[in-house]
ChimeraX commands (.cxc) that place a marker at each C-alpha (Angstrom):
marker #1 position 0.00,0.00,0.00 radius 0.5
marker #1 position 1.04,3.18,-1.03 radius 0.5
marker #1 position 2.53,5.45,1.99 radius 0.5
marker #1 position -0.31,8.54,1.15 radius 0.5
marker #1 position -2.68,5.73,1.56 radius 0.5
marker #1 position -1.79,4.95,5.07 radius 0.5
marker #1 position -1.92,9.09,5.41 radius 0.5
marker #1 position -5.05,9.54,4.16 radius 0.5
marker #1 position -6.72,6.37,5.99 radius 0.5
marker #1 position -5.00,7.31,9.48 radius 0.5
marker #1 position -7.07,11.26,8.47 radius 0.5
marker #1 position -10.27,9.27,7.44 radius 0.5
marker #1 position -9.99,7.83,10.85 radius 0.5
marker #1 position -9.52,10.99,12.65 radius 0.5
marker #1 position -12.39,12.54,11.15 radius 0.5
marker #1 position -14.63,9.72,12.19 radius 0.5
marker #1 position -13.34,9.89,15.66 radius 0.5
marker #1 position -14.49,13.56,16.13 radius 0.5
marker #1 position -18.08,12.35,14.66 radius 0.5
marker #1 position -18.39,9.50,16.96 radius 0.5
marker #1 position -16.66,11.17,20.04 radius 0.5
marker #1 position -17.16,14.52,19.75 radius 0.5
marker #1 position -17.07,15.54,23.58 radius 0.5
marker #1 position -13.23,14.22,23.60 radius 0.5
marker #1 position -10.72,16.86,22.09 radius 0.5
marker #1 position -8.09,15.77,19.00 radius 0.5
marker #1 position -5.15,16.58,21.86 radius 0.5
marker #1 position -7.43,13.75,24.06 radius 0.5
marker #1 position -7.66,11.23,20.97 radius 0.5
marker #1 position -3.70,11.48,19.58 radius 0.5
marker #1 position -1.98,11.87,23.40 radius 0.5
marker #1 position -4.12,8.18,24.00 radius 0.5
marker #1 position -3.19,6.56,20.17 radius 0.5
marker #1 position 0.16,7.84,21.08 radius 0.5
marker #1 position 0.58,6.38,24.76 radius 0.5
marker #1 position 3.66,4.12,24.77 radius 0.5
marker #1 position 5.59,4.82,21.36 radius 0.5
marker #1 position 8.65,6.10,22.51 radius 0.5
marker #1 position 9.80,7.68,19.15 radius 0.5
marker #1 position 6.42,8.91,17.75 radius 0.5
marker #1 position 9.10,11.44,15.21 radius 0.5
marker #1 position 10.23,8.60,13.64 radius 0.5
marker #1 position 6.96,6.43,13.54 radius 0.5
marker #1 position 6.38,5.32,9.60 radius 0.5
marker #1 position 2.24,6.01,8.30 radius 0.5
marker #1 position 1.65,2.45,8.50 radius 0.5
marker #1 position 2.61,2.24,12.54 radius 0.5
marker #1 position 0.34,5.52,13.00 radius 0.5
marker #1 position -2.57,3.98,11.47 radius 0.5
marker #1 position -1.72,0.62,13.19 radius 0.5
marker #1 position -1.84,2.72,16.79 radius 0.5
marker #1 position -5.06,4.55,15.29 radius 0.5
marker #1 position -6.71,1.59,14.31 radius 0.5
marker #1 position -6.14,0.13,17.20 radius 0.5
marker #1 position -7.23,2.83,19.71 radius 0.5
marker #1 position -10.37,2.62,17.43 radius 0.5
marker #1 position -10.76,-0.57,18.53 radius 0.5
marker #1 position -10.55,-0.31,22.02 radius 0.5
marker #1 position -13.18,2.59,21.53 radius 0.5
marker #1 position -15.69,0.57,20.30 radius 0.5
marker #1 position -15.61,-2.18,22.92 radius 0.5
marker #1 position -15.55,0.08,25.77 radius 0.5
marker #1 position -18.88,0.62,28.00 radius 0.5
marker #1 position -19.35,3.62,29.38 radius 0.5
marker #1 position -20.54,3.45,32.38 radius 0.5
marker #1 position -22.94,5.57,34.30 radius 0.5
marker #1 position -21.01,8.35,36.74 radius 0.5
marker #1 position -23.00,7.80,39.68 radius 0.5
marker #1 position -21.27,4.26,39.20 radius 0.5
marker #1 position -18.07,5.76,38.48 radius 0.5
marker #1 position -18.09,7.86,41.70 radius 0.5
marker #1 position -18.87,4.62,43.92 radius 0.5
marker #1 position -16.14,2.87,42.32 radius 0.5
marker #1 position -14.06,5.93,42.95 radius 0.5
marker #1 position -15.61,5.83,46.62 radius 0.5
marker #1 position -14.45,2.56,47.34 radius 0.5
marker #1 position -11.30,3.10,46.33 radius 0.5
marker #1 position -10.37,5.90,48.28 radius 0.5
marker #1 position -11.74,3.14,51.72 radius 0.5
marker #1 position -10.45,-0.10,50.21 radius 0.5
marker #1 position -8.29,-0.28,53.36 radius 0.5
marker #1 position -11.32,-0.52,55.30 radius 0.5
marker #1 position -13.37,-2.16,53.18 radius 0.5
marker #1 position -10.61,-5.22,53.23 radius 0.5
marker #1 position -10.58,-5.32,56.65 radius 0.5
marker #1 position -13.75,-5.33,57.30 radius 0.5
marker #1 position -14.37,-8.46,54.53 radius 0.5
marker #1 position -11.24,-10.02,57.28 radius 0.5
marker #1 position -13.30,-9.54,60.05 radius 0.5
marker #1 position -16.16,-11.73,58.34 radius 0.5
marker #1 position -14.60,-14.45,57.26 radius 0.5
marker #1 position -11.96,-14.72,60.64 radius 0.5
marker #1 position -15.41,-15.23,63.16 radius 0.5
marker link #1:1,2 radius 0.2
marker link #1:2,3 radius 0.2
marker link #1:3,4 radius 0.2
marker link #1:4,5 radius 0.2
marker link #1:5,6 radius 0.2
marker link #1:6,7 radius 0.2
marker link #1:7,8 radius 0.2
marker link #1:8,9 radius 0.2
marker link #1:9,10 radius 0.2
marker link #1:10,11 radius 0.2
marker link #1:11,12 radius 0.2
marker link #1:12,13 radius 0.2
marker link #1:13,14 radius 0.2
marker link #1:14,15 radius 0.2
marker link #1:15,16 radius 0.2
marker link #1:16,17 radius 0.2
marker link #1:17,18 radius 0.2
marker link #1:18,19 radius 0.2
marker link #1:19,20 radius 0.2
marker link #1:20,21 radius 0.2
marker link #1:21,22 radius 0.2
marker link #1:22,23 radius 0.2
marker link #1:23,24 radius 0.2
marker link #1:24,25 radius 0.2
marker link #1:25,26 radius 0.2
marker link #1:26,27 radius 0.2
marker link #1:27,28 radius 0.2
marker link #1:28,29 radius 0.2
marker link #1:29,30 radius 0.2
marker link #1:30,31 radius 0.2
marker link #1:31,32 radius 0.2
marker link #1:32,33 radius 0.2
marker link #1:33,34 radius 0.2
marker link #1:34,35 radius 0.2
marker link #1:35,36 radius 0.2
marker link #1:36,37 radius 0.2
marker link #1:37,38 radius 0.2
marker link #1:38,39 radius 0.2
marker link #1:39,40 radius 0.2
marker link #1:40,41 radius 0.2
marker link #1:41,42 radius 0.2
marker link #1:42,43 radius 0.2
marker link #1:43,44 radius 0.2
marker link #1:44,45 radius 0.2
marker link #1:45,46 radius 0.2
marker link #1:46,47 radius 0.2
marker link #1:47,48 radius 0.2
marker link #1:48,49 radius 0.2
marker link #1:49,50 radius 0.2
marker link #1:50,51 radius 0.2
marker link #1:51,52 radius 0.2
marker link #1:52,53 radius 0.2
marker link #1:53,54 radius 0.2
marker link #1:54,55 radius 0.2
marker link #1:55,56 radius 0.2
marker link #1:56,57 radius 0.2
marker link #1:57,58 radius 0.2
marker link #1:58,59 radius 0.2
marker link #1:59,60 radius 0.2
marker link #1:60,61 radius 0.2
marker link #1:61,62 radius 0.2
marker link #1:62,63 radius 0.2
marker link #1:63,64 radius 0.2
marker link #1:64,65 radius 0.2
marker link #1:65,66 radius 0.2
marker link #1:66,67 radius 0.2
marker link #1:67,68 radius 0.2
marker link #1:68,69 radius 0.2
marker link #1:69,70 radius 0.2
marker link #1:70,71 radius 0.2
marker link #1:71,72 radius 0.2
marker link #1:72,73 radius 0.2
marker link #1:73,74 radius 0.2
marker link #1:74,75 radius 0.2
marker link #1:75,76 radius 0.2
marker link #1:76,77 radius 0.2
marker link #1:77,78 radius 0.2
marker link #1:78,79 radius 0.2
marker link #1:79,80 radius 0.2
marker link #1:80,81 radius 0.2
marker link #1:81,82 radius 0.2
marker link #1:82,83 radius 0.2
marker link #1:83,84 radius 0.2
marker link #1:84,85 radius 0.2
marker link #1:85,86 radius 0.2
marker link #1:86,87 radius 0.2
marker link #1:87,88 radius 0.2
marker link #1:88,89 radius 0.2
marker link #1:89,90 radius 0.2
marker link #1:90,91 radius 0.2
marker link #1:91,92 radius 0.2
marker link #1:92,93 radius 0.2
view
């Protein structure tokens, strides 16, 4: 495939991000497809739209997930120390 192929499909891609994710910024979208490569300068077109592709990916399986469940899960975190001992105490009666 032709390198201005790989250009124009990783472009494509970016466009359709925006439609389908509109309330996440382009800085949000490329600082997550970038996450890991080390040496992004010297990253060919066919690695970008590998990473894009693949962030696409991981997009569409994702759930989102209501933020009153967020915030417990959030909750709980912040008390896990608590919340294992208490689990302890159960299970040592």
């Amino acid at each position: 495939m032709r390198t201005s192929s790989y250009y124009n499909r990783i472009i494509t891609s970016l466009v359709q991000l925006h439609k389908t994710h509109p309330k996440y910024t382009m800085g949000q979208h490329l600082s997550t497809i970038l996450d890991g490569y080390k040496d992004t300068w010297g990253m060919s077109d066919k690695e970008m739209l590998f990473a894009v592709e693949k962030y696409v990916a991981e997009l569409e399986y994702d759930i989102p997930h209501p933020e009153d469940d967020i915030d417990d899960l959030i909750r709980q975190g912040m008390n896990l120390g608590s919340i294992i001992e208490e689990y302890n105490n159960e299970y040592e009666e």
